[in-house]
C-alpha atoms as a printed R data frame, in Angstrom:
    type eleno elety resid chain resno       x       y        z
1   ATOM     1    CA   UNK     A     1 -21.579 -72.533  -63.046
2   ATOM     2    CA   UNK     A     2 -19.271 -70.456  -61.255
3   ATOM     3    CA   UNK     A     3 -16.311 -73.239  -61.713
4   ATOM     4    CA   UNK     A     4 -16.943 -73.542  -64.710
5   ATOM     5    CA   UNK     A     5 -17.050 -70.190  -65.033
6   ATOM     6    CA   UNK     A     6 -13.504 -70.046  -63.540
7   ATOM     7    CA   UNK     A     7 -11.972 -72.874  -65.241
8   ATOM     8    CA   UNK     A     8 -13.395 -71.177  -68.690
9   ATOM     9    CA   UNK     A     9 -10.944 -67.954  -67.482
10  ATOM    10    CA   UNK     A    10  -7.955 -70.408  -66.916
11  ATOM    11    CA   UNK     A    11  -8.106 -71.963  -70.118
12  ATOM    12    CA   UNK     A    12  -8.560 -68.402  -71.336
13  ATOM    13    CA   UNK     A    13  -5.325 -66.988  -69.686
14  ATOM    14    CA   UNK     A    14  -3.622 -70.005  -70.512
15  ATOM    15    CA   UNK     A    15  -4.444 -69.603  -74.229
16  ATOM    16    CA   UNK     A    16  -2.981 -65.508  -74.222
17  ATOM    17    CA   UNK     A    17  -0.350 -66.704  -72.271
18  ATOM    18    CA   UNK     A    18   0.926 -69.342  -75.088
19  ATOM    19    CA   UNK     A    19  -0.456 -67.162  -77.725
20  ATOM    20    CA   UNK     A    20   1.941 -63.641  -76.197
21  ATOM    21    CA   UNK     A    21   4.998 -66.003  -75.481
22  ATOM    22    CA   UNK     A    22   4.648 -67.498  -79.577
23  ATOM    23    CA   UNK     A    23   4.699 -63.553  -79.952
24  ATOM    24    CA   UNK     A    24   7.676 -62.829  -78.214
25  ATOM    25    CA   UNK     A    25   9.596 -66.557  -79.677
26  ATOM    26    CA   UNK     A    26   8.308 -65.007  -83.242
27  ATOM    27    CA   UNK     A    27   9.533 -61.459  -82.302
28  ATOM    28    CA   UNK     A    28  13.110 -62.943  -81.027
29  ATOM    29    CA   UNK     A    29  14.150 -65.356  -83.908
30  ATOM    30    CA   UNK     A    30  16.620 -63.809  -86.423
31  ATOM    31    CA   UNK     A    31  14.797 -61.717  -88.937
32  ATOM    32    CA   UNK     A    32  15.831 -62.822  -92.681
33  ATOM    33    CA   UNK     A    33  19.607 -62.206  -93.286
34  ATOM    34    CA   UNK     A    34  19.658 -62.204  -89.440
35  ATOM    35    CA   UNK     A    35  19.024 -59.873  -86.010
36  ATOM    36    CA   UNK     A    36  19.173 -56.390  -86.433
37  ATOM    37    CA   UNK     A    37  19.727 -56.617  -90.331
38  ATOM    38    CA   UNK     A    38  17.746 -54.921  -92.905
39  ATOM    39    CA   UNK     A    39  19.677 -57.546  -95.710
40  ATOM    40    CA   UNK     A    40  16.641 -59.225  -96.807
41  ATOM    41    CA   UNK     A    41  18.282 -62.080  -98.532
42  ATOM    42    CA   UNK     A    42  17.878 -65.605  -97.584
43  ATOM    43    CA   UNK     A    43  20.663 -67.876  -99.792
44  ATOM    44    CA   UNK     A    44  22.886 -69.537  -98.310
45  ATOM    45    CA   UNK     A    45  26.320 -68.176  -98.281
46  ATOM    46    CA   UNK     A    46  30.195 -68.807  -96.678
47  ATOM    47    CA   UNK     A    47  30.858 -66.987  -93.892
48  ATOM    48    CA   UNK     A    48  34.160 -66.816  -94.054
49  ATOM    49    CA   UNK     A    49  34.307 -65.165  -97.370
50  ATOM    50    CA   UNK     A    50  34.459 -61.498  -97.056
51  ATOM    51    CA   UNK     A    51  35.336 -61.129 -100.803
52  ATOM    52    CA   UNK     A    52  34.419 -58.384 -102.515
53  ATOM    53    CA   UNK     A    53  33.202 -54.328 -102.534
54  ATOM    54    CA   UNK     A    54  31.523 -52.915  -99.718
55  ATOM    55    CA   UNK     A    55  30.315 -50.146  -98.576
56  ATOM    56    CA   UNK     A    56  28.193 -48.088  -95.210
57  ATOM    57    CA   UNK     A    57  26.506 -46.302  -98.048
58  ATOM    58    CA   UNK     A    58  24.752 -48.088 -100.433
59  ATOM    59    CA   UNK     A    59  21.964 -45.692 -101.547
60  ATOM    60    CA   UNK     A    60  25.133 -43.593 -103.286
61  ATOM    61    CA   UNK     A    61  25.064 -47.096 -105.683
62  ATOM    62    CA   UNK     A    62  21.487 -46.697 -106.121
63  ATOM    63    CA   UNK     A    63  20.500 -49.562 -103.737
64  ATOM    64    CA   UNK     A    64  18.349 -50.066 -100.807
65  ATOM    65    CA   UNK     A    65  19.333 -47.570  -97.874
66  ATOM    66    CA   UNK     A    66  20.963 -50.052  -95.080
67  ATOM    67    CA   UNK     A    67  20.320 -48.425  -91.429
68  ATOM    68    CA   UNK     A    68  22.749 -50.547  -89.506
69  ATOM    69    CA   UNK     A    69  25.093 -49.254  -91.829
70  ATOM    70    CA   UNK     A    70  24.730 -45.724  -90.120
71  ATOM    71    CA   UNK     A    71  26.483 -44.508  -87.308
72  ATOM    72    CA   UNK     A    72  24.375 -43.914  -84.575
73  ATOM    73    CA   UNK     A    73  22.490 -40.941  -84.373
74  ATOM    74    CA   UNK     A    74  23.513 -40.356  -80.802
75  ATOM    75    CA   UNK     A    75  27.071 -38.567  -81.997
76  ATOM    76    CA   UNK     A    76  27.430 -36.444  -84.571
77  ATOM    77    CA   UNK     A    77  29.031 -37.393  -87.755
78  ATOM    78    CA   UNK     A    78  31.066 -40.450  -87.540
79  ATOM    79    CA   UNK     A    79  33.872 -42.102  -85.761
80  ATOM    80    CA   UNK     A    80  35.138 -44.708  -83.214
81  ATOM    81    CA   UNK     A    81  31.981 -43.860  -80.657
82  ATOM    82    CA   UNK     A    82  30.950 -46.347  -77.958
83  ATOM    83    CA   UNK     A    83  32.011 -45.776  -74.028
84  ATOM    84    CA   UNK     A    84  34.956 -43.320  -74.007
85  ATOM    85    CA   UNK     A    85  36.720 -44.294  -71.182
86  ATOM    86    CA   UNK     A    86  38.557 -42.108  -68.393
87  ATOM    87    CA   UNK     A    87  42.266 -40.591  -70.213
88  ATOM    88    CA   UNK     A    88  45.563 -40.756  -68.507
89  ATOM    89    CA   UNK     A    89  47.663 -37.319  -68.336
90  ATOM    90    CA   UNK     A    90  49.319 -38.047  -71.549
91  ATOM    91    CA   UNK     A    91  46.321 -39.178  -73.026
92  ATOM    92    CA   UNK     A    92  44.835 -36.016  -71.805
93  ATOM    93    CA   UNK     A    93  47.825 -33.894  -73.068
94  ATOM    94    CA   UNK     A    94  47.566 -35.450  -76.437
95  ATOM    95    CA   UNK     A    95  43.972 -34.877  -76.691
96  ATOM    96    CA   UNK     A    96  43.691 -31.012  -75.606
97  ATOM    97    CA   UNK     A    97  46.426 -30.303  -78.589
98  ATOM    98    CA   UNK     A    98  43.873 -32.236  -81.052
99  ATOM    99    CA   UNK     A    99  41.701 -29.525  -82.753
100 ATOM   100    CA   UNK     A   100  38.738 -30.843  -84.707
101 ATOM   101    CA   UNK     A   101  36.912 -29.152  -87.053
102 ATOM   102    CA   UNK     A   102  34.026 -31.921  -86.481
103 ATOM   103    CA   UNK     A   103  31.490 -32.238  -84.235
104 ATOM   104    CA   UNK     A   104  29.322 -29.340  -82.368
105 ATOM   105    CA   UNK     A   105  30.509 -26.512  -82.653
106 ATOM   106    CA   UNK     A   106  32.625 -24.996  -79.489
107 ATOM   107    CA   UNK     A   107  30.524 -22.967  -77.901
108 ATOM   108    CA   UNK     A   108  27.441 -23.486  -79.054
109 ATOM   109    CA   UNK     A   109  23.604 -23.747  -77.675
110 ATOM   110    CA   UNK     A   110  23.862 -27.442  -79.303
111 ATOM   111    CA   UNK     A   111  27.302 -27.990  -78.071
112 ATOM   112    CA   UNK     A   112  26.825 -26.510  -74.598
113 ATOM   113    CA   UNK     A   113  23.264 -28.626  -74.313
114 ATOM   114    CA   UNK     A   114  24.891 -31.941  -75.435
115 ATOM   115    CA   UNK     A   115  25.956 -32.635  -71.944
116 ATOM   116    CA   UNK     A   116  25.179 -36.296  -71.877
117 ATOM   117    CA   UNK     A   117  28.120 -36.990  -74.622
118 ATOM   118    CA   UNK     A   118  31.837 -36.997  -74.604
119 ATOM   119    CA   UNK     A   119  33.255 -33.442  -74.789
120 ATOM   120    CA   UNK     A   120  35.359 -34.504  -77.856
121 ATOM   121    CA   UNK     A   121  32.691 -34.283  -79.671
122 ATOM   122    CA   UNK     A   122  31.659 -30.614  -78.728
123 ATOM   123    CA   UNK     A   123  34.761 -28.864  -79.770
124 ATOM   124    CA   UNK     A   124  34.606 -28.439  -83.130
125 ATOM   125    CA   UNK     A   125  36.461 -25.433  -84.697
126 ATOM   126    CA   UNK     A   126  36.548 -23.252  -88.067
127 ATOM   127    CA   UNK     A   127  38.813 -25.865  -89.960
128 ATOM   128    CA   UNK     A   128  41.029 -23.136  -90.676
129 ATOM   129    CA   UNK     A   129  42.095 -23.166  -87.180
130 ATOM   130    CA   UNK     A   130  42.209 -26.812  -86.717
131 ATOM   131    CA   UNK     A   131  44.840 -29.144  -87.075
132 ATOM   132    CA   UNK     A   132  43.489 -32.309  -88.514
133 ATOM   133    CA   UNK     A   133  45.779 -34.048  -89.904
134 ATOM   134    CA   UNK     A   134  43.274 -35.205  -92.901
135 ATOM   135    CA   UNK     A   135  43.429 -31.720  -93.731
136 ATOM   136    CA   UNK     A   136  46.912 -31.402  -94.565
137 ATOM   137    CA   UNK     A   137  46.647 -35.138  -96.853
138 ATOM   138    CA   UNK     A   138  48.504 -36.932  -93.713
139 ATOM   139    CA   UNK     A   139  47.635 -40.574  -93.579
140 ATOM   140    CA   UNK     A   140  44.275 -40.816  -92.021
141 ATOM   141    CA   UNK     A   141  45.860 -44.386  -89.783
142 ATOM   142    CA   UNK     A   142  44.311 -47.653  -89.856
143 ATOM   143    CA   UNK     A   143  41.067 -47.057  -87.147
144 ATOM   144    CA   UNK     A   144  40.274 -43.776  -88.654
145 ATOM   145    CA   UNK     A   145  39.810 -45.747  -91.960
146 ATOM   146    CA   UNK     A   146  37.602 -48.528  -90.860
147 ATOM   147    CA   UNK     A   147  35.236 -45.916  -88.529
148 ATOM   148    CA   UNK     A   148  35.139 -43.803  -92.061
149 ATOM   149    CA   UNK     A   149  31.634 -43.660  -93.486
150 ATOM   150    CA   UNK     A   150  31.244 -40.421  -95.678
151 ATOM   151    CA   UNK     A   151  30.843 -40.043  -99.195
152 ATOM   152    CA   UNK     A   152  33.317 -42.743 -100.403
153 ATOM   153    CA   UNK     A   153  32.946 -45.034  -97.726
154 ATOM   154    CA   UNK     A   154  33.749 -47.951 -100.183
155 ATOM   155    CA   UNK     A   155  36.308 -51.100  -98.873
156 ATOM   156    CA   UNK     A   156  37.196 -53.873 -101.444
157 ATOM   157    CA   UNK     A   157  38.403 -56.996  -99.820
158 ATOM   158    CA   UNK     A   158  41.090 -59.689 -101.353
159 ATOM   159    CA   UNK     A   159  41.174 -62.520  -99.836
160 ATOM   160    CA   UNK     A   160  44.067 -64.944 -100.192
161 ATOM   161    CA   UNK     A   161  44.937 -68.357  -98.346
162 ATOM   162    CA   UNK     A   162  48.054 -66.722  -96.241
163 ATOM   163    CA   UNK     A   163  46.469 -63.126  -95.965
164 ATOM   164    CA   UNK     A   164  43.213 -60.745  -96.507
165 ATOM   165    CA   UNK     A   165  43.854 -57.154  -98.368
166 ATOM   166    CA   UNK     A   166  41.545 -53.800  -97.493
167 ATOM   167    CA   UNK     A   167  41.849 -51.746 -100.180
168 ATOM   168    CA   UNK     A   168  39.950 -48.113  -99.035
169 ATOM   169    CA   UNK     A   169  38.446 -45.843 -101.506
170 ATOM   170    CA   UNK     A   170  38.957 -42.689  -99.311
171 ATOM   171    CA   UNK     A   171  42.929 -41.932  -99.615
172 ATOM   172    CA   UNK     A   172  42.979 -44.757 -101.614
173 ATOM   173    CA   UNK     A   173  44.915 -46.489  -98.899
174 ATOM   174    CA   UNK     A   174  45.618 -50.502  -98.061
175 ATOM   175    CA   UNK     A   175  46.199 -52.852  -94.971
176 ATOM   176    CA   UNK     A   176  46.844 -56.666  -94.797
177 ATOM   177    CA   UNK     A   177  45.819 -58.739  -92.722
178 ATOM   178    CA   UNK     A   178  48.401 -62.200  -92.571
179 ATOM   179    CA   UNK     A   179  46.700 -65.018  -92.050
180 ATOM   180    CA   UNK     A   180  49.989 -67.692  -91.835
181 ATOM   181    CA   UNK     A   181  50.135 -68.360  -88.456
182 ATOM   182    CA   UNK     A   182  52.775 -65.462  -87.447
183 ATOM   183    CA   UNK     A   183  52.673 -64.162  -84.368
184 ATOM   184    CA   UNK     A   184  52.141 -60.173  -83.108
185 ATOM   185    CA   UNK     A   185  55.796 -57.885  -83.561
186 ATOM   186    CA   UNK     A   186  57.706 -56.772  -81.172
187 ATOM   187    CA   UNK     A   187  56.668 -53.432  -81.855
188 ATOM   188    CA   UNK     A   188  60.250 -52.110  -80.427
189 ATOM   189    CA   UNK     A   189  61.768 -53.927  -83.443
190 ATOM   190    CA   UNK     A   190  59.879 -52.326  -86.408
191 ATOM   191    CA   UNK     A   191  59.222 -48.560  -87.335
192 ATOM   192    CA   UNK     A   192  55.728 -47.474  -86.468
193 ATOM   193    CA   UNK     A   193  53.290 -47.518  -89.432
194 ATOM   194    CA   UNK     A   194  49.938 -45.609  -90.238
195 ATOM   195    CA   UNK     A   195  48.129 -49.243  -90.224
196 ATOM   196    CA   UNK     A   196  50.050 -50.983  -87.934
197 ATOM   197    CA   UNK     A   197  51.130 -54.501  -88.133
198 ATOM   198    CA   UNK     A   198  48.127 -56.869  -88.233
199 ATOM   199    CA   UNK     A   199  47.621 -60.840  -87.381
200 ATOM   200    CA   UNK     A   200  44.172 -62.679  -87.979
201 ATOM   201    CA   UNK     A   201  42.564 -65.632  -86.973
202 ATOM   202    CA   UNK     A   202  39.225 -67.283  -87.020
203 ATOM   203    CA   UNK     A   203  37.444 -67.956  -83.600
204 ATOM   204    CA   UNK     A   204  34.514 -70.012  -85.397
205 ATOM   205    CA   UNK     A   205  33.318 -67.922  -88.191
206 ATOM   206    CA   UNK     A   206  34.429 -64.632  -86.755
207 ATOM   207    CA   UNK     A   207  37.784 -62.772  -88.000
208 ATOM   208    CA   UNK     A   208  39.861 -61.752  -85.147
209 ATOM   209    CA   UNK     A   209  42.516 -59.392  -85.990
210 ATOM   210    CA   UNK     A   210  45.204 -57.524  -83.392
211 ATOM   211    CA   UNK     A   211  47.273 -54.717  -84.842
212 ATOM   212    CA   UNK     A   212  49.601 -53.372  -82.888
213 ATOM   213    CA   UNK     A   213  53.082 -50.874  -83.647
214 ATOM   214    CA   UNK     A   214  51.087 -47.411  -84.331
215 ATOM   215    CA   UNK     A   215  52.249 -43.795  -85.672
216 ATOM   216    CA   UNK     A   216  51.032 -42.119  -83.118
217 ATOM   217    CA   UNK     A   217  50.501 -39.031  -85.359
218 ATOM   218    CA   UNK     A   218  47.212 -39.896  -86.302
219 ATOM   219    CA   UNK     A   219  43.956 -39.561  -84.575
220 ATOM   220    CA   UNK     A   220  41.538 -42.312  -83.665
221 ATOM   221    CA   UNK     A   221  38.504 -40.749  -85.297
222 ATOM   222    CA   UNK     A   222  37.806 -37.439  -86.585
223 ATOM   223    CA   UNK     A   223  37.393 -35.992  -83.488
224 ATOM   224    CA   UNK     A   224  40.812 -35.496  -82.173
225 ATOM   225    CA   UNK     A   225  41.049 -38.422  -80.281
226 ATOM   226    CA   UNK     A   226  44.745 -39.927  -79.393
227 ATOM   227    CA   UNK     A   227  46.303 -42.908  -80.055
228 ATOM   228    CA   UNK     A   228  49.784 -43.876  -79.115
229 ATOM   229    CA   UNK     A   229  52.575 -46.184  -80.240
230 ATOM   230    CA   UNK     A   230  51.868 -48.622  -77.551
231 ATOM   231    CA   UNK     A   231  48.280 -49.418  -78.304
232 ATOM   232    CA   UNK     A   232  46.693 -52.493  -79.324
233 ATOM   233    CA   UNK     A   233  43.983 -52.674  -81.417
234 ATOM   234    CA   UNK     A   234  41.449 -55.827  -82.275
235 ATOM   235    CA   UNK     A   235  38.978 -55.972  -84.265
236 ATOM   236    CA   UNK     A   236  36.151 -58.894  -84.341
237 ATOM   237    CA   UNK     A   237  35.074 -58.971  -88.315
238 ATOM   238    CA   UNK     A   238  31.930 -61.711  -89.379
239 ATOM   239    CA   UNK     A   239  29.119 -61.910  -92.307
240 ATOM   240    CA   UNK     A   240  25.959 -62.096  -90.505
241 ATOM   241    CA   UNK     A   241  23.953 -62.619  -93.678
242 ATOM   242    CA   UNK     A   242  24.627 -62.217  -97.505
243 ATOM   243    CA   UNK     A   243  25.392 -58.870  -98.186
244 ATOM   244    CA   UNK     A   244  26.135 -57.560  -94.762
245 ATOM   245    CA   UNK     A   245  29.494 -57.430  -93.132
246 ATOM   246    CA   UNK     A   246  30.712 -56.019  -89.719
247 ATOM   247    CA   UNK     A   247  32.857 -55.207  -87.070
248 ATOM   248    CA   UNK     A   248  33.537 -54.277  -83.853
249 ATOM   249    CA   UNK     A   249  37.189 -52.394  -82.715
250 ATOM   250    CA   UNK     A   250  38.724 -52.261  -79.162
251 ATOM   251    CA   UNK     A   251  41.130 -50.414  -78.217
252 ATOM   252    CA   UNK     A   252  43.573 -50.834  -75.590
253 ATOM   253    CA   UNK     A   253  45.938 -47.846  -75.327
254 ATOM   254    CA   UNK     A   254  47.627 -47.769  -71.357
255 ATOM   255    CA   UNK     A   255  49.622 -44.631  -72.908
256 ATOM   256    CA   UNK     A   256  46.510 -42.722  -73.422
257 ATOM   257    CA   UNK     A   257  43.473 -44.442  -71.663
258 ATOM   258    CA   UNK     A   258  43.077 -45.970  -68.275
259 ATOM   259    CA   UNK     A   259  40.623 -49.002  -70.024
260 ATOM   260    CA   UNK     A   260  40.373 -50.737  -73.119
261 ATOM   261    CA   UNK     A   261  37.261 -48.582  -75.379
262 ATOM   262    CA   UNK     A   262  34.972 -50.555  -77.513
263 ATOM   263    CA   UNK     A   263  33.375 -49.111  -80.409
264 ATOM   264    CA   UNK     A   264  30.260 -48.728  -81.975
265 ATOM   265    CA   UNK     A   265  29.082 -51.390  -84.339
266 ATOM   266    CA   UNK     A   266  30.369 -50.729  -87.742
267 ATOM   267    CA   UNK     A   267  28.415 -52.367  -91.202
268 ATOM   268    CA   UNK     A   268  28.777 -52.831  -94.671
269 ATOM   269    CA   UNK     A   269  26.668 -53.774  -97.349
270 ATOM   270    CA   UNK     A   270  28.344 -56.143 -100.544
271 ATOM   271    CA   UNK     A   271  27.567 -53.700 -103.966
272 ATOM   272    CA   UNK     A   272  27.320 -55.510 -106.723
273 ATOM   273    CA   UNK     A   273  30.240 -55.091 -108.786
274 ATOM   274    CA   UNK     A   274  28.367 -53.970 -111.965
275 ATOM   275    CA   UNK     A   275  26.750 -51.328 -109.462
276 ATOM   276    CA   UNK     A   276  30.092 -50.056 -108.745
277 ATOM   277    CA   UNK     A   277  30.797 -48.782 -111.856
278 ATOM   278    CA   UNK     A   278  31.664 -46.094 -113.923
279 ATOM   279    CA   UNK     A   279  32.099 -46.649 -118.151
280 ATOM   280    CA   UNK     A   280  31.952 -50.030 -117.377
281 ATOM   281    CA   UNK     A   281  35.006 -50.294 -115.196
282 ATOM   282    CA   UNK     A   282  33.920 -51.511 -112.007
283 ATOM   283    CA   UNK     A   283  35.712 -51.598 -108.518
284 ATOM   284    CA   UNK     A   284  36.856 -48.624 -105.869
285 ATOM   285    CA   UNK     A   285  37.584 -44.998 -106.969
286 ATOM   286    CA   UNK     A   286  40.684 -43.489 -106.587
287 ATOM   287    CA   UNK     A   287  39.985 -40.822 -104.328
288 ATOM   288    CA   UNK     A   288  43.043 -39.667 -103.247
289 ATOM   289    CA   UNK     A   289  43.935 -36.890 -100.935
290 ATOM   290    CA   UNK     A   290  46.443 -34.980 -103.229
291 ATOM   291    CA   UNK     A   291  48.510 -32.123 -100.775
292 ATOM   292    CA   UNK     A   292  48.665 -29.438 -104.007
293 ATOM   293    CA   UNK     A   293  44.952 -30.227 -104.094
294 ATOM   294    CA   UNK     A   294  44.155 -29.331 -100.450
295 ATOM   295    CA   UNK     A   295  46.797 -26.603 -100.033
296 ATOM   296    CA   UNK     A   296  44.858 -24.601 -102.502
297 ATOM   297    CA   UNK     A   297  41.559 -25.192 -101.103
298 ATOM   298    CA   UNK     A   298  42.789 -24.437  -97.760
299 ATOM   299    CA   UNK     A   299  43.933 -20.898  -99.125
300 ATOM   300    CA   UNK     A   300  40.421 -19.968 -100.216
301 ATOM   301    CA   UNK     A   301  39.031 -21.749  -96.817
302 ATOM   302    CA   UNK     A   302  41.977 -19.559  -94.207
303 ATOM   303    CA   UNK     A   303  40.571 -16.211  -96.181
304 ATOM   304    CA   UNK     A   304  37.128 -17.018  -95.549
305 ATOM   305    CA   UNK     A   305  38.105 -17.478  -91.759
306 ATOM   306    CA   UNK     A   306  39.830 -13.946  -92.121
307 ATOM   307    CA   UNK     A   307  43.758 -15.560  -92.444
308 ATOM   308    CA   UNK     A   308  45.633 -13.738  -94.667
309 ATOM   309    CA   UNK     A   309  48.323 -15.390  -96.435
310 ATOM   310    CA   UNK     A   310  51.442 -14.062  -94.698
311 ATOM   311    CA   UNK     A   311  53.521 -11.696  -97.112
């Protein structure tokens, strides 16, 4: 009795032990419209088509809220994120004269509590003492607009045989990405621009894109973080379902950082193009940052922070 008694408990163990590893095979295989996606649609679809309007918000278009569209909730706000790494002295230098107006606020029981993250991002100031250059309708550069995922977080995407367009809603701003084989500038040979210069390829059915030949008047993210002429930035692009598209950046600045930084992920839901639409004209907004616009606002904004207007 007692064997049998034992080999009843083997079979038994045996049985929980197939039944909890079908659990965890079940538990591991791609959920619909894949791992970590919330897209719950099935079709089939080309990966390499990135056609078409996006956005990180898609509850603004009266669809279903996307969470892996959301910045984590570990930072505040949004931007680059991920590992900061270690600056150089220039990097440093650059980064002290950076004053955000985003973030925790300098100072602050939040701010001063908020140990465990980067100290960039617990500095914010009154924006009428800051120095964004958003605030003044400067060219937000090319990182700055991909991390972007406020209220007009939308990105329409033309793509062409020798070259894919990004056309952003917010600034109402463009890159392009060529796609015929050139190689990267010689960034000494070419002014510095806003986006960069940018070169894809496909590495299966992922987008790999370098960009290199930066203004290095523009910040990285939101939060006063420095980029400089010399840095190269890539960017790994694929559709990991229907309506989901995303990307991760890396940055390798020597000028301003002692190692390449990686960013979070970054994701994007398709919108329907009747969705995005406003008296039946669908596509992007023109949401431009106009300077008359933002100088006036700005007066109103420097009075409330007790700046007079200077006589």
């Amino acid at each position: 009795m007692a064997s049998n008694d034992k080999m009843f408990a083997t079979a038994a163990a045996c049985v929980l032990a197939f039944c909890a590893g079908s659990a965890a095979a079940q538990s591991e295989r791609p959920a619909p419209g894949g791992i970590g996606n919330s897209d719950p649609d099935t079709h089939s679809y080309a990966k390499r088509d990135f056609g078409g309007l996006w956005s990180r918000a898609p509850e603004q278009y009266d669809l279903t809220p996307c969470p892996e569209c959301r910045d984590p909730a570990t930072w505040p706000g949004y931007g680059f994120f991920g590992e900061t790494p270690p600056m150089t002295p220039e990097g440093r230098r650059r980064f002290e004269a950076n004053r955000p107006a985003r973030g925790l606020e300098l100072g602050s029981d939040e701010a001063n509590a908020r140990t465990e993250i980067h100290v960039g991002y617990r500095r914010a100031v009154l924006p009428a003492f800051g120095n964004d250059p958003e605030m003044r309708c400067e060219p937000l550069g090319l990182a700055r607009l991909i991390t972007f995922s406020g209220i007009g977080a939308a990105m329409e995407i033309v793509q062409t045989d020798d070259r894919i367009v990004q056309l952003f809603e917010w600034t109402w701003d463009f890159r392009d990405i060529w796609m015929d084989g050139r190689g990267i500038p010689n960034v000494e040979d070419y002014l510095p621009r806003f986006n960069g210069y940018s070169v894809g390829r496909w590495e299966g059915d992922t987008l790999v894109v370098t960009s290199v030949g930066f203004d290095d008047r523009q910040w990285l993210d939101q939060y006063g973080f420095p980029i400089s002429e010399k840095a190269v930035l890539e960017e790994r692009w694929d559709r990991p379902s229907p309506n989901r598209l995303r990307v991760r950046l890396k940055l390798t600045d020597p000028v301003t950082y002692t190692a390449p930084w990686e960013s979070s992920e970054k994701v994007w839901t398709l919108i329907p193009k009747e969705t995005m639409s406003i008296g039946g004209w669908s596509g992007i907004l023109e949401d431009r940052c106009v300077p008359s616009d933002e100088s006036l606002f700005n007066q109103f904004r420097d009075r409330a922070a007790g700046i007079e207007e200077a006589e």
